[in-house]
N, C-alpha and C positions, 0 to 999 in steps of 0.2 A: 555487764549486762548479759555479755555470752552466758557464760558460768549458773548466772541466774537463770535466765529460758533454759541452761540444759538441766537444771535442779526441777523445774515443773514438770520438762518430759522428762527425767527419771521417774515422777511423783505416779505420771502416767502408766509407762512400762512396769511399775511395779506393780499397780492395781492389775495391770494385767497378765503379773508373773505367772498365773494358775492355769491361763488359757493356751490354746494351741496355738501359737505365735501366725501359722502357713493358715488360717481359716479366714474362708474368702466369704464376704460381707456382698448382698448384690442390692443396688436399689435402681430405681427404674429401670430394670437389665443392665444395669453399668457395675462390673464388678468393680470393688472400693480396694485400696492398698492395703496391702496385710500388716500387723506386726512387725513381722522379721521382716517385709519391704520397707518398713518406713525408718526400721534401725540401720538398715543397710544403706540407706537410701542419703539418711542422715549421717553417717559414717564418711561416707563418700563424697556428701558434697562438704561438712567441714575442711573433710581434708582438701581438697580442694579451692574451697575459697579461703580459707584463713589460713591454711600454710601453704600452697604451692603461690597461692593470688599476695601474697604477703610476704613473700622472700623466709618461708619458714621453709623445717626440716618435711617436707612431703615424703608420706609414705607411698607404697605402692603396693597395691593388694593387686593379685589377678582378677577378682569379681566384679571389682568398683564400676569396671563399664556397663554394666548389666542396670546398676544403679543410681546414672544420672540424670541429666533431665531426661524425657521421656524414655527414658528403662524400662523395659518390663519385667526384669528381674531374670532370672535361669530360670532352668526347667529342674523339675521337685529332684531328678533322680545328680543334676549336676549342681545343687546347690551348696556353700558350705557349711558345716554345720553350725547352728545358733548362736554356740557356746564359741566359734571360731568368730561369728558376726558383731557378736556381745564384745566380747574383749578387744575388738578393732574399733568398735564404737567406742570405750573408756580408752583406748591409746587415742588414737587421736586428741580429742577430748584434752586430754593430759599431754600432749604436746601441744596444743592449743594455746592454754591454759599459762603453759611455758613459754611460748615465744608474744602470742600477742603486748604482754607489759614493755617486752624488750624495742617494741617498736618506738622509732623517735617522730617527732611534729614531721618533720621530711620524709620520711617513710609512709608516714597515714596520709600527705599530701600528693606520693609517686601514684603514678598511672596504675588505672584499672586494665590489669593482664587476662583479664576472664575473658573477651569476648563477646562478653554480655554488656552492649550499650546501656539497656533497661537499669542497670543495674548503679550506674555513673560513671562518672570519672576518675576518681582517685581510691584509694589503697581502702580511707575511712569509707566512700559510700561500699565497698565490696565488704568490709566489713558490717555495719549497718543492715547490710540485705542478708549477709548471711543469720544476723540474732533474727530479724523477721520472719526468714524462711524459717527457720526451726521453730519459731512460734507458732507458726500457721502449720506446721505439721503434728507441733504439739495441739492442737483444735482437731485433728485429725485421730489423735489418741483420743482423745475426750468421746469422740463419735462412736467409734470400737470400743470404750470402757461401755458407752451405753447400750450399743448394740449387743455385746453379751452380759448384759444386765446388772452389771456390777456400777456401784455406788462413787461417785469419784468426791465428795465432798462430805 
């Protein structure tokens, strides 16, 4: 199911390969997460929940903090660049990919390491919240496809 939700938001980020990834969307005065926030954002928390929450290989990028739950991302001039965001976004991903099969019934039964109550108790609800949360921010793309007026169906 990972695999899957992250093949829709691929399906998203692609519609919006043409646009300015940093263009900030505002509605009732409340600016909306960018592109490259929500690649970075999702980078981050995979990594996060499904390899460090998981007894995976966890990366360690320096930006990731800027990225998690309430982040507000860097500032324009300390950001890294897209193409650095992009291919941390596919590693992950693909270490993902790589260790989640390898997990046994006792492993997806061990303790949730997050910190996050909301989230459950065991290894499977930390995975479970993480296919959701990338779905809900895939609904998120869907918003910015429409808002710069591009066709997502």
């Amino acid at each position: 199911m990972m695999d899957r939700t992250r093949q829709y938001t691929l399906q998203y980020f692609n519609v919006l390969k043409d646009q300015d990834p940093h263009r900030v969307f505002v509605c009732e005065d409340k600016p909306l997460n960018t592109a490259y926030w929500l690649m970075a954002h999702l980078a981050t928390t995979e990594n996060g929940l499904l390899l460090r929450c998981t007894g995976g290989p966890f990366i360690k990028f320096s930006w990731a903090k800027h990225y998690t739950i309430g982040g507000a991302g860097m500032a324009v001039e300390e950001r890294p660049p897209f193409e650095e965001v992009l291919a941390m976004f596919h590693t992950v991903h693909a270490q993902v990919m790589a260790h989640l099969p390898t997990l046994t019934a006792e492993a997806l039964n061990g303790p949730n390491i997050s910190g996050l109550p909301a989230i459950g108790t065991s290894v499977r609800d930390v995975i479970t919240h993480a296919i959701r949360h990338e779905g809900s921010h895939t609904g998120h793309l869907g918003w910015l496809c429409k808002l710069h007026g591009l066709k997502t169906m």
